[in-house]
N, C-alpha and C positions, 0 to 999 in steps of 0.2 A: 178830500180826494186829490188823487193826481193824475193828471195826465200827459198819456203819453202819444202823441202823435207819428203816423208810421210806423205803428206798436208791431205789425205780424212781419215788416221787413227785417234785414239784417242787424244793423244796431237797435232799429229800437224793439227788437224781440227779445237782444241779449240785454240790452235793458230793463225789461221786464223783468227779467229773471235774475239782474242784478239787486232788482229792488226787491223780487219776493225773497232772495236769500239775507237781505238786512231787513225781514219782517213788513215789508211794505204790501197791505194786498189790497189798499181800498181805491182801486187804481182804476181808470176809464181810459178802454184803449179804442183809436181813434185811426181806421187805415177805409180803405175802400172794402177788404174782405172780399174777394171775387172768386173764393171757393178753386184756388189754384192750389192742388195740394202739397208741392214743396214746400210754400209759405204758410200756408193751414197747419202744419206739422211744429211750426216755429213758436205757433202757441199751444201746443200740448202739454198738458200739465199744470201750465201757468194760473195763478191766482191772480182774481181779478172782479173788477164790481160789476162792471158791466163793456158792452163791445159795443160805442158807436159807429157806424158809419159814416165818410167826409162829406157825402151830399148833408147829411143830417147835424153835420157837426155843430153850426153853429146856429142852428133851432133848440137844439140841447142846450148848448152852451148859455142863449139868451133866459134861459128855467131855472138853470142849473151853478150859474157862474159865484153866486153866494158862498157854495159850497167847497169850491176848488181852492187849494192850500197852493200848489204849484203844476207848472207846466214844463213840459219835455217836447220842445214841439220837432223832432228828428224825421217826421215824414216830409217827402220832396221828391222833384223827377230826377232824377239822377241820371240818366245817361247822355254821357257828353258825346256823343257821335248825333245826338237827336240836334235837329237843325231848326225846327218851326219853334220858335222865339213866343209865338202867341200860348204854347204848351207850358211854357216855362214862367210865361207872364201870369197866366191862372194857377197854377199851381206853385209855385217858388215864390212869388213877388204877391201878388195881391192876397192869395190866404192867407200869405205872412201878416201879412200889413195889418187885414183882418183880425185874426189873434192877437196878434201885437195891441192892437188899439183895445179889444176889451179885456187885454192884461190891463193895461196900461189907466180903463176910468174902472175896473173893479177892485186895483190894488192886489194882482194874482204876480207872483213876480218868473219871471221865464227864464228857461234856459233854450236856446236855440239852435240847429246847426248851420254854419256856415261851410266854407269850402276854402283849401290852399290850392282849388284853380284858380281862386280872385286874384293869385300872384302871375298866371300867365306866363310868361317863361320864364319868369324869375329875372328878369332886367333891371327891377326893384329893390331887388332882395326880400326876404322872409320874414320883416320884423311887423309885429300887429300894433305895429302901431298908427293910432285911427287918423293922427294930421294926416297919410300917406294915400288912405282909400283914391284918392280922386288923383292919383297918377298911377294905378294897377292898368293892367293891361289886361283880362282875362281872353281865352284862345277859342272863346267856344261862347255859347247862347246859356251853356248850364253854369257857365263861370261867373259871367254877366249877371245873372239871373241873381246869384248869390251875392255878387259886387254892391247890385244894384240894392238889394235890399240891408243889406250893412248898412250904407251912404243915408238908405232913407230913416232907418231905425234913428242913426246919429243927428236926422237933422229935426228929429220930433219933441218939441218942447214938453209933451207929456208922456212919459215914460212909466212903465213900474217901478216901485222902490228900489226893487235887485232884477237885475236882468242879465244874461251875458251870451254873447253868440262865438260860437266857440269852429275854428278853422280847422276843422278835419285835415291830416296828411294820410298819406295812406295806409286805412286801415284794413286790416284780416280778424280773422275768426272764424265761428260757427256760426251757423247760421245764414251764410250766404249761398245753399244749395240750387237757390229759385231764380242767381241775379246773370245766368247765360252769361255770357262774354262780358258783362259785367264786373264777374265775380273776382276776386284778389287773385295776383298771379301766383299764389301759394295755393287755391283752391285748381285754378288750371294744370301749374308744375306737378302739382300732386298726381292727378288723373293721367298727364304724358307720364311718368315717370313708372307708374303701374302699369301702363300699356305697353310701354317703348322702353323701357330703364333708362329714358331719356330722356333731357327738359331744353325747351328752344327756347332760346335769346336773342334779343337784336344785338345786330352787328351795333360797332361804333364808328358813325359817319364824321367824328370830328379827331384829328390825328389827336389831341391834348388827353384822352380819354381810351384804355383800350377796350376790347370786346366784353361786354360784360361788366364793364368797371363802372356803368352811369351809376348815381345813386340817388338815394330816394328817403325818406324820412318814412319807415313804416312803424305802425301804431299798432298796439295788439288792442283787439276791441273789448277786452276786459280792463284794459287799464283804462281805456275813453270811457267805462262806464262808469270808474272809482271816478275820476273826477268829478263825472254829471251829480255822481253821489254828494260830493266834497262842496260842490257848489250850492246844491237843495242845502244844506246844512249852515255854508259860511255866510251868504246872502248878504256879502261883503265886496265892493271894490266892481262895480257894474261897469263893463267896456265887453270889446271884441280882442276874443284869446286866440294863441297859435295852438292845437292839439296836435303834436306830434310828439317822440320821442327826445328831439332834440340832437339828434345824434345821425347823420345820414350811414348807409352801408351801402356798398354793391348791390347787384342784382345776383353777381356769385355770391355772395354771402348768402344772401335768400335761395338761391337752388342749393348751395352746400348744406344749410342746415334743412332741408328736407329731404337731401339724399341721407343724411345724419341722426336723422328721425323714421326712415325708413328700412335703417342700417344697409346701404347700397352704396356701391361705388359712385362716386361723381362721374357723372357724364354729359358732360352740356352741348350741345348741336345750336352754333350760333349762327344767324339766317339774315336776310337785309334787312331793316326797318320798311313796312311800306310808302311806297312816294309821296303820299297823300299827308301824311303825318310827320314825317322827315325833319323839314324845315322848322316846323314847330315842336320835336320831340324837346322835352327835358332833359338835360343832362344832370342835372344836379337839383335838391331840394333839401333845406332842413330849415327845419322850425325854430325860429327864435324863443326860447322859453323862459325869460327872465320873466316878463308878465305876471303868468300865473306862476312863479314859482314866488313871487313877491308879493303875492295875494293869500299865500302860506300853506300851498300846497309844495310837500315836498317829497311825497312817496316816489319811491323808484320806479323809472319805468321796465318795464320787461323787455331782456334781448329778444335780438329774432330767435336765437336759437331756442332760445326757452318759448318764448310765445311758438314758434313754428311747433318746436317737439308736443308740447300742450295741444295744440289743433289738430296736428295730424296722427295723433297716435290715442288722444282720446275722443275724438269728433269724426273728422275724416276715416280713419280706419274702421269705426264702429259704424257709420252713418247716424250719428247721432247729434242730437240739439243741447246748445246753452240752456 
């Protein structure tokens, strides 16, 4: 069996459905389930063995862990505006810790998500490389949260065989109808751009950079799911990976290929950043990718243009799920 935790969220629903498409269906998927129908929708269709619940997880888990081949453990709190620290500490850090520990005496080998907010403003720079954890800066309790459990992973003398926790940059796709202001700004741009034929941007508050020009390393969520695939497989080369593209673009580049995919004129409405965020907005991010491309993954990643046209023209235009 495998599982997959956060299974009915955004990645790991398109997970799911990455793994029913290369024949994988003896799968135990592991989320809270709380009957919200935009997320309930995420697993329709999907094959699967059975649907735990996270209060229940690891009652199951203690009957059941014989049977488990690998773990996907991609559920977490995820919003970085959320402030109480004690939220992030039960759910991000010690259920990690949790799983972790009985991969780790039943010999289940994991793969994990981490986060490129453990980089903070990027004062560091982007390279995963593990001597570096312990002078990241993350900007927020959900960065931390992730920082922290890297550090702790690294400092556990008992480990799984193969492990790997892998640094998220930011990703889009299907499947993120349910995550509100959360959601990718391709999922937002989309929605103004049908309403208003028009997509809002922050301004740029630093002269080195113009309107529009910050960048960002975006990930299409189909490619983050070939690798989860590449790794269940390679069970080779156990550390903490960059997941991103490797390739930073604009933020026009991301509204042009949706105006591009929508076939509409570009029309960008650029607005202040707010005050609150300002100081510590990102101007720039990309993923160092030597790591895993030396671990012998070497499939191409998807432009935005292509990951965008692919999202919005077969997902977003349809309302339809990965």
């Amino acid at each position: 069996m495998i599982i997959v935790t956060g299974a009915e969220g955004f990645i790991g629903s398109c997970l799911v459905a990455y793994l029913n498409a290369n024949q994988y269906f003896d799968l135990v998927l592991v989320d809270d389930f709380n009957d919200i129908p935009e997320r309930a929708k995420n697993l329709k269709g999907k094959k699967y063995k059975e649907l735990v619940t996270r209060p229940n997880f690891f009652d199951w888990l203690d009957k059941n862990a014989h049977e488990v081949q690998f773990v996907f453990h991609i559920g977490a709190r995820t919003d970085t505006s959320e402030k109480d620290v004690q939220i992030f500490n039960e759910l991000n850090l010690w259920f990690s810790q949790r799983l972790f520990g009985v991969c780790a005496s039943e010999g289940i080998p994991i793969v994990y998500a981490s986060s490129a907010a453990t980089y903070g403003a990027g004062e560091n720079g982007y390279t995963d490389d593990e001597a570096k954890l312990d002078v990241l800066h993350p900007l927020n309790p959900y960065g931390n949260s992730k920082n922290d459990f890297d550090k702790w992973v690294l400092s556990q003398e008992n480990r799984p065989y193969f492990w790997a926790g892998l640094k998220f940059f930011n990703v889009y796709g299907p499947n993120e109808y349910h995550k509100g202001r959360m959601a990718s700004v391709v999922f937002h741009a989309y929605h103004q751009i049908k309403q208003t034929s028009e997509v809002k941007l922050f301004k740029s508050h630093r002269v080195e950079y113009k309107d529009g020009e910050q960048m960002r390393d975006f990930i299409y969520v189909k490619d983050l799911c070939d690798v989860c695939l590449f790794l269940m497989h390679h069970r080779k080369n156990s550390g903490i990976y960059n997941l991103g593209c490797g390739n930073a673009r604009t933020w026009n580049d991301l509204a042009s290929a949706i105006f591009s995919a929508l076939d509409k004129p570009v029309k960008i409405n650029y607005i202040p950043s707010p005050e609150d965020i300002r100081e510590s907005y990102q101007y720039f991010t990309e993923a160092t990718m030597h790591k895993l491309h030396a671990s012998g993954y070497t499939t191409p990643f998807t432009s935005i243009e292509e990951g965008v046209k692919d999202y919005v023209q077969n997902y977003l235009e349809k309302d339809s799920r990965c």
